[in-house]
C-alpha positions in Angstrom: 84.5 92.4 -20.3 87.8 94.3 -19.3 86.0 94.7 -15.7 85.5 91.2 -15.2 88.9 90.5 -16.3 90.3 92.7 -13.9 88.0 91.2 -11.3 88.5 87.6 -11.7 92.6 88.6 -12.1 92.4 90.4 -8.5 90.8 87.9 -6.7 93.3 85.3 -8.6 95.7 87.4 -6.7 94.3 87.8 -3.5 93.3 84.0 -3.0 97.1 83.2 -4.2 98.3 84.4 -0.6 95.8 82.0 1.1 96.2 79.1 -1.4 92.2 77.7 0.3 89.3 78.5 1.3 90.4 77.4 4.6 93.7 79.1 4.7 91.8 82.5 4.1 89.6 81.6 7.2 92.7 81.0 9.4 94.2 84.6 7.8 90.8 85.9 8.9 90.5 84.1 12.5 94.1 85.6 12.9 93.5 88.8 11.9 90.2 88.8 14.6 92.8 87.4 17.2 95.4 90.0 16.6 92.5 93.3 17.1 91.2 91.4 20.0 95.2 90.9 21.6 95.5 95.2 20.7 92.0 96.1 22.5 93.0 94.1 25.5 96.3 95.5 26.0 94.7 99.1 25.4 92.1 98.4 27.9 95.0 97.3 30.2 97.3 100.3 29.6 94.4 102.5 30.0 93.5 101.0 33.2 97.2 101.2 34.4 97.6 104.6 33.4 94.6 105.6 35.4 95.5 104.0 38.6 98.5 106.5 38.3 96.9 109.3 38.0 94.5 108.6 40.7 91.4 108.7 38.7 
């Protein structure tokens, strides 16, 4: 019983940042967006970098 209390409280918590369903989904979709932004500009720095060392 104590787990599921503890469960049900944590995901009370967690959903409480998102307020819906669909707010978590645009947290999510952001989230996605923001990796994706880091991996190109890596990609792009690594490139860069490359090109100046003549590799």
């Amino acid at each position: 019983m104590k787990k599921m209390t503890l469960l049900v409280l944590g995901l009370a918590i967690a959903l409480a940042g998102c307020n819906t369903v669909r707010g978590a989904g645009e947290d999510i979709s952001a989230g996605g967006q923001d990796i994706s932004g880091a991996a190109q500009h890596t990609k792009h720095e690594m490139h860069e970098h490359s090109d100046d060392n003549g590799y």
